[in-house]
N, C-alpha and C positions, 0 to 999 in steps of 0.2 A: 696863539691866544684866540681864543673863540668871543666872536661878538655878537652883543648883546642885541636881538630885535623886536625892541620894548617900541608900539606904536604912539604912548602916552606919555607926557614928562613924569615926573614921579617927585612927591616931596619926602623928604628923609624924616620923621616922625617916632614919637616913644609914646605911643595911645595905647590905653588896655582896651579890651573888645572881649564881650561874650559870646561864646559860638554856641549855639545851642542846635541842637537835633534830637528826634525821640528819644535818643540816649538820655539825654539830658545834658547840664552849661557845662564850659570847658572857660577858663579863665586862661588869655589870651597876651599877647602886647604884637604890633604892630611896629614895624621899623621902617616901613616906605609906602608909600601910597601914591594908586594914579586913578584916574575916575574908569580905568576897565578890570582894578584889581588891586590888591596888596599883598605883601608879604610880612607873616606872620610867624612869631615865634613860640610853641607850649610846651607843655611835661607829654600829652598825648596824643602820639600823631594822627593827624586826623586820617580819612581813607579819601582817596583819590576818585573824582566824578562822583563825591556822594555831596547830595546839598545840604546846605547851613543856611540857616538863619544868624544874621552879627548885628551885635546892640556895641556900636562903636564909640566909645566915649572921649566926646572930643573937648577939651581943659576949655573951661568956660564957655561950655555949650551945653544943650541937651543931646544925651547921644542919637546919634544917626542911626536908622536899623537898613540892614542892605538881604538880600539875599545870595549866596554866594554859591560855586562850589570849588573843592580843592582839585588845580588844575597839574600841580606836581609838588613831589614831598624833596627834601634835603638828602642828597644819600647819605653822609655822615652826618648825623644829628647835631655832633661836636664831634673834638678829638678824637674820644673814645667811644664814639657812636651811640651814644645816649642821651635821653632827650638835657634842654630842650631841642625840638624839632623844629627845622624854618620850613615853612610851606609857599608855594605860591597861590594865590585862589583869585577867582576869576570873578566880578560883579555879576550875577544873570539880573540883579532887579535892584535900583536906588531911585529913590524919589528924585525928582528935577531940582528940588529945594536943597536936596542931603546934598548932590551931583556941585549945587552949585558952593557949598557950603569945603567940599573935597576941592574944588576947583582954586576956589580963595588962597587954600593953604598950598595949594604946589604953584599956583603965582607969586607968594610970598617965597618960596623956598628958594636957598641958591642955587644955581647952576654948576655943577660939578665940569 
């Protein structure tokens, strides 16, 4: 069993987030968060070392925007290898405010 060497705690989370790039927004959901990174679930996988912009929407907040990119994809999407796709992506850019605002909630989170 291969272990996990995640340098940040991570809070377990169900936030939508829009990923947007010249492409255009990608409607999102978020299932863990740590302040160097999240992983993220969609219908389109995103592409790998290309950057995002994320407008993160956090339940009674104004959403956070982060700068991101995707730092590896899910090899089976699902079962049947179709989306949605989990991604990991990596922070390159959150404000000290957002930072502190991601920090609250994985202080609140339990401990696995």
């Amino acid at each position: 069993m291969s272990r996990e060497r995640r340098r940040d705690n991570r809070a377990t989370i169900d936030w939508a987030v829009l990923v947007r790039d010249t492409g255009g927004i990608i409607v999102a959901d978020i299932e863990n968060i740590s302040l160097s990174g999240a992983f993220i679930r969609c219908n389109v996988p995103l592409e790998t070392k290309k950057r995002y912009k994320l407008h993160i929407m956090v339940p009674n907040h104004s959403p956070l925007d982060a700068n991101a990119e995707v730092a590896w994809l899910s090899v089976k999407c699902t079962e049947r290898g179709i989306p949605p796709c989990g991604m990991g992506i990596r922070f390159t850019r959150v404000s000290k405010s957002d930072r502190e605002i991601i920090n609250g909630h994985i202080l609140q989170s339990p401990r696995s």
